[in-house]
C-alpha positions in Angstrom: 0.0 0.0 0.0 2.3 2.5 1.4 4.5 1.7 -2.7 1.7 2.5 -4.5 0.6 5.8 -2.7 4.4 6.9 -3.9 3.8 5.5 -7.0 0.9 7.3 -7.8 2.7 10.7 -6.4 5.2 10.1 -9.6 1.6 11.4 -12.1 0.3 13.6 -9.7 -0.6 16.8 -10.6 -1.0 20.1 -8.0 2.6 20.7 -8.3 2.0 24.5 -7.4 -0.8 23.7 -4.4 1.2 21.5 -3.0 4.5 23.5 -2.6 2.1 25.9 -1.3 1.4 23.3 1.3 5.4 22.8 2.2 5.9 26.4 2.2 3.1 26.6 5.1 4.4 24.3 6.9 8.1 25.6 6.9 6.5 28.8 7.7 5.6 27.4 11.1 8.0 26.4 12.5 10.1 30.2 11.4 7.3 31.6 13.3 8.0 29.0 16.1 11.9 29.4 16.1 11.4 33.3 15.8 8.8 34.0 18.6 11.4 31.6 20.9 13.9 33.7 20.7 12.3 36.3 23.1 11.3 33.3 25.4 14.9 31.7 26.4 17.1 32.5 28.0 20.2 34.7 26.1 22.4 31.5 25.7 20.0 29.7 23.7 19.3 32.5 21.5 22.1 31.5 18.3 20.8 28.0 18.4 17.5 29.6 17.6 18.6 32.1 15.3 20.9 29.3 13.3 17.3 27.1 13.2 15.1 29.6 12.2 17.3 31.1 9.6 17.8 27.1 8.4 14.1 27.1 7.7 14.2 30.1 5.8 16.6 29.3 3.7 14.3 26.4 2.9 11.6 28.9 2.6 13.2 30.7 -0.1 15.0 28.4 -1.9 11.1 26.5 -2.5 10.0 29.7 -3.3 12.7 31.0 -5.5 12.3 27.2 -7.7 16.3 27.0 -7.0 17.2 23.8 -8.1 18.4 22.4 -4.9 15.5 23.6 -2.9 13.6 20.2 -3.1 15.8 18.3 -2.0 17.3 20.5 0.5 13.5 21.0 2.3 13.2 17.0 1.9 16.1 16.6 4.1 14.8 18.9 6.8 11.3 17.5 6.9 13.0 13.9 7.3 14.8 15.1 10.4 11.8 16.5 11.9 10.4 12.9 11.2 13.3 11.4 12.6 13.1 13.4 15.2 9.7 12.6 16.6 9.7 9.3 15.8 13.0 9.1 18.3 11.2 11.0 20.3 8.2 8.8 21.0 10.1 5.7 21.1 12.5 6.5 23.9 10.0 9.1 25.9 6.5 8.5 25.1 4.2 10.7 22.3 3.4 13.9 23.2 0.9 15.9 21.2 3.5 18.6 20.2 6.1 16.3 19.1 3.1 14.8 16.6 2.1 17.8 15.3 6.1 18.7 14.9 6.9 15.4 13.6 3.5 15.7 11.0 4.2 19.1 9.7 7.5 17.8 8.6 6.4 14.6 6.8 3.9 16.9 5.0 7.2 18.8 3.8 8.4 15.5 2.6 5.0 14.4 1.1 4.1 17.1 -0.5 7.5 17.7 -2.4 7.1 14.0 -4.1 6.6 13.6 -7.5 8.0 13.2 -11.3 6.1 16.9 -11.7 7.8 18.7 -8.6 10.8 17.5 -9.7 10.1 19.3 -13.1 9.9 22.6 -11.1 13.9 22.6 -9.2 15.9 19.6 -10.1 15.0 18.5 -13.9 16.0 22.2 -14.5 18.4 21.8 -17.9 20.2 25.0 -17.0 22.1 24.4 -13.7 22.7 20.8 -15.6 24.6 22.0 -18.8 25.9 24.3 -16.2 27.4 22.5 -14.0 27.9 19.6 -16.5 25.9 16.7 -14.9 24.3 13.6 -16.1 21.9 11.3 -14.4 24.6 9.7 -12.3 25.7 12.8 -11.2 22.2 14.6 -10.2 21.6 11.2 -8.6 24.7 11.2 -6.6 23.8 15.5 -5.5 20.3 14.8 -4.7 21.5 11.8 -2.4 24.0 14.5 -0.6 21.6 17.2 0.0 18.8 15.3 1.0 21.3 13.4 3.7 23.2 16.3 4.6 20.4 18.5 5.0 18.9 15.9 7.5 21.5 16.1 9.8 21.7 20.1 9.6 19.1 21.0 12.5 21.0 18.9 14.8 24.6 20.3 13.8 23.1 23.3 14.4 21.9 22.5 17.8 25.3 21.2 18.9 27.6 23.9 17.3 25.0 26.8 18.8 23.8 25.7 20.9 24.7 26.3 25.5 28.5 25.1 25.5 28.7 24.3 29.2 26.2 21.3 27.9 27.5 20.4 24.8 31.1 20.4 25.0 34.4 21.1 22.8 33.7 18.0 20.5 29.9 18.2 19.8 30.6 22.0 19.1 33.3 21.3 16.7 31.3 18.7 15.0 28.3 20.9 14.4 30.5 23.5 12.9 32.4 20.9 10.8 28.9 19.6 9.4 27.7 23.0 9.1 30.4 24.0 6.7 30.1 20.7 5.1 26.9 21.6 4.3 27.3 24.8 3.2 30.3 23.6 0.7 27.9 20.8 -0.7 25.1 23.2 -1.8 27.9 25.4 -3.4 29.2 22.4 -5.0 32.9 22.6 -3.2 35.3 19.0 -2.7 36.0 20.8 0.9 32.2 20.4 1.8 32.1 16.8 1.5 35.7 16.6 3.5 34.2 19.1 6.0 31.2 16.3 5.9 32.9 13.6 6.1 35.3 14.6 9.5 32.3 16.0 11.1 31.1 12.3 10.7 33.4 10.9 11.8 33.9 13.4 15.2 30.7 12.8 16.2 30.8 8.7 15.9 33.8 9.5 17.9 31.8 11.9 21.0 30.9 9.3 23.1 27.4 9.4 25.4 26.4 12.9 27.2 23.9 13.7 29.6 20.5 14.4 28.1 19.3 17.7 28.7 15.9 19.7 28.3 14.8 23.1 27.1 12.0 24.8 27.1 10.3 25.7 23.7 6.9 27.5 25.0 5.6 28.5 28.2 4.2 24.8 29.8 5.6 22.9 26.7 9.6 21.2 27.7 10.9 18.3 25.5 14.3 16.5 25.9 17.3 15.5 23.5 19.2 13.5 23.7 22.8 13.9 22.4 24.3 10.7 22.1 21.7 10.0 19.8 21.2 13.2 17.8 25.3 12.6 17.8 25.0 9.2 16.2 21.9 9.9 14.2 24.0 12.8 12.5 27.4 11.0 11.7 25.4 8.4 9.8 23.2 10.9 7.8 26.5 12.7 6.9 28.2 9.4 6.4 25.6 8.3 3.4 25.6 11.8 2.4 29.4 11.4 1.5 29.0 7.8 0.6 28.1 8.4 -3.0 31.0 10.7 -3.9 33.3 8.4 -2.3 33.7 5.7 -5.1 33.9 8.5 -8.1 36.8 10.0 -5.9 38.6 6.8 -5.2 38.7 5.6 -8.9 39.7 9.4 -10.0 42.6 9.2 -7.5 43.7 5.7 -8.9 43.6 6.8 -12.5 46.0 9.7 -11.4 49.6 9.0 -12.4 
């Protein structure tokens, strides 16, 4: 069942009503990172700023038809899905964490589709471009999506209160953050930045969970040694398909 409800998202039509859909949805939760920012306390406020601001680039990157956009908004609703779903396996579901964890799979749902992919990535201009074939778009789509999955929790850890995260979750946010960054503008250095944020954050080790406070009578927890682990493997795959292009180039070198 759940194949051929994809499968029929490949002919459906609504391409424009439905990014209007995503770009509601993204909308939220800038309006939820944005009116939180005069409800923490001063210490949390870049971790808030860096979230709100990661949604906006979303936001305008949908808007703007750029031809990563889909695949870069993808990415974000899957690690609001992740998210939730992590949630309510190791604490229990909790309405907000539904709705949190539904907004972003309607992000991902709503962006399916041979016909959205028409409006960003099947674009013939940033192809010729950049030169890419099939292989290639395959391989960038795979590394955005991936990467852009782990990017709400790199920027939790590299923003976020350092007397709770410590030196090596910080550095790790920051080295997936400009991983990131270099990916979407097509750089070798982004998927090196990727790939050693990957691997410092396999290599954190456990820390204690800790808990912040959203809205007034709303508190939810995170957990770092999973968001950690969660975030090396999503950068992990997100390198993975450059890695055997890269490898054979360096063989063929004399």
């Amino acid at each position: 069942m759940p194949m051929a409800f994809l499968d029929g998202l490949k002919d459906f039509g609504f391409e424009k009503t439905r990014r209007a859909l995503a770009l509601l949805a993204l909308s939220f939760f800038i309006t939820m990172y944005g009116l939180s920012l005069v409800m923490v306390p001063p210490e949390m406020r870049p971790m808030f700023v860096g979230l709100m601001g990661c949604y906006l680039t979303a936001f305008v990157a949908l808007a703007s038809e750029w031809f990563w956009a889909r695949w870069f908004a993808s990415g974000l609703g899957w690690s609001g899905v992740l998210l939730s779903l992590m949630f309510t396996v190791l604490h229990g579901w909790l309405p907000f964490m539904g709705l949190y964890g539904g907004l972003h799979a309607v992000v991902v749902v709503a962006l399916l589709g041979d016909k959205m992919s028409a409006l960003y990535d099947m674009q013939e201009g940033w192809r010729g471009r950049y030169g890419m074939d099939e292989y290639g778009v395959a391989r960038l789509r795979k590394m955005v999506t991936r990467s852009a999955a782990s990017l709400p929790t790199l920027i939790v850890m590299a923003l976020g209160p350092r007397e709770i995260q410590g030196n090596v979750l910080v550095i790790g946010g920051v080295l997936g953050i400009a991983g990131v960054i270099g990916g979407l503008r097509l750089r070798t250095w982004g998927l090196f930045a990727m790939g050693a944020a990957s691997i410092v954050l396999a290599r954190s080790g456990p820390a204690p969970a800790w808990y912040e406070t959203l809205a007034e009578g709303f508190t939810y927890s995170w957990s770092p040694p999973y968001a950690s682990s969660l975030a090396a493997v999503l950068l992990a795959f997100a390198v993975l398909p450059f890695a055997r292009p890269a490898i054979g180039f360096l063989l063929r070198r004399p």
